[in-house]
Structures are given as structure tokens and as C-alpha cells.
N, C-alpha and C positions, 0 to 999 in steps of 0.2 A: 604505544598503539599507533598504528598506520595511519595512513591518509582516510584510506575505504572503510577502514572500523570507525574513526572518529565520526565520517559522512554517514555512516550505517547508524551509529547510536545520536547522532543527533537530528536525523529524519526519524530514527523511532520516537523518541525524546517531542517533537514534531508532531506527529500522531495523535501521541496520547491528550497533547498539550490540546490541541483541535477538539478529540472526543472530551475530554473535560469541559473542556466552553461552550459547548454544544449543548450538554446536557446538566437542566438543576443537577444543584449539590445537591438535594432529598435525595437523588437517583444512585447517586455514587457514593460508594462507601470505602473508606478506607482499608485496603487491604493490605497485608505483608506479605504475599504473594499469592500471583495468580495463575488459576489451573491454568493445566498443561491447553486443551482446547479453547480456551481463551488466549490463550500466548499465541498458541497455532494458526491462529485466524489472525491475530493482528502482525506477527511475522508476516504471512502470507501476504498480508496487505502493504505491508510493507514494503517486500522484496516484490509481489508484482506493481507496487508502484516506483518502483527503482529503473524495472525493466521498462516500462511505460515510457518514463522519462527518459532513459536511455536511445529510444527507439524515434523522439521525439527530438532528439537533441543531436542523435549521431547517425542513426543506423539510416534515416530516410536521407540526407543529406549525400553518404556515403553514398549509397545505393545509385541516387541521381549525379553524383561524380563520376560514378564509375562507368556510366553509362549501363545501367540493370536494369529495365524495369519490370521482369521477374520479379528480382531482390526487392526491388519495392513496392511492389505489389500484394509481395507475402509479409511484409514488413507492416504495410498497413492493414491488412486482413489481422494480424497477429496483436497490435495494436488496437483493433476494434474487439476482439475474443479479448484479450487483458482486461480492455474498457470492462466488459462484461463481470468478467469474475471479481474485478476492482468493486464495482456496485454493490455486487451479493455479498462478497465481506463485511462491508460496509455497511451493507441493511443488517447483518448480522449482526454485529457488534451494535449498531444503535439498538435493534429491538432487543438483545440481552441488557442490554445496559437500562434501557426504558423498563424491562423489568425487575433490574434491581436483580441479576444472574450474571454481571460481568464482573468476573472479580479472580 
């Protein structure tokens, strides 16, 4: 397995670790796998917190190296749109999970 795959499964690994500590055990039940729009949503959250970090770590830096500050303008506009949909997954998956539907 590569570099990106090992960093990709162990910030999911990461994830789940968080949503588990977050929430009693009554709430979480043991599953053998989980629906596809559960998986959907915490990918998503996933990889847009991948891009988050990314944009936080390299893209803004770049941008004020390069002398852009277009590029970094849309960089943090894109960053604040991520922040957003990062949140809604996120209330997503607690409120399913609060219901005892995340699985």
C-alpha cells in the first residue's frame, strides 16, 4: 500500500475513532458493515477534510510564494465553502448516530 492510501485509511481509522468517543456506547451498535449513504457521507467527510488540510498546509502558502493573491483568495473563499460542508456531514453523521441510524 502507498504512502496516500496508508494516510487515507488511517485519517478514516481517525474519524471513526473521534465519532466513537463522542458518542455513548447505548448509541452505537456493532455493525458488519455499513450502508452505502453512511460510508458516503463519512468518505466525503473524510476526503473534504483531506482537501481542507491540504489548502491549510500547502495551497495558501504557495499561493503567497508565488506572489497570487487571486490564487489565495479563491483558496480561502474554497476553504471557508469546505469549512461549510465539513460541518453538515458532520451534524449528519452525529444526528444519525444520536438516532441509533448510523450503521
Amino acid at each position: 500500500m502507498g504512502q496516500a492510501c496508508e494516510r487515507e485509511t488511517l485519517y478514516c481509522a481517525q474519524i471513526r475513532e473521534t465519532l466513537i468517543s463522542a458518542f455513548p456506547k447505548t448509541l452505537l451498535k456493532e455493525v458488519t458493515a455499513m450502508q452505502n449513504c453512511n460510508y458516503n457521507k463519512t468518505r466525503l467527510l473524510a476526503d473534504v477534510k483531506s482537501i481542507i488540510w491540504r489548502i491549510k498546509q500547502y495551497y495558501k502558502k504557495d499561493a503567497a510564494d508565488a506572489n497570487h493573491p487571486l490564487c489565495g483568495k479563491m483558496v480561502d473563499e474554497m476553504e471557508k465553502d469546505l469549512m461549510k460542508y465539513a460541518e453538515k456531514l458532520q451534524a449528519a453523521i452525529s444526528g444519525l448516530s444520536k438516532e441509533g441510524k448510523f450503521n
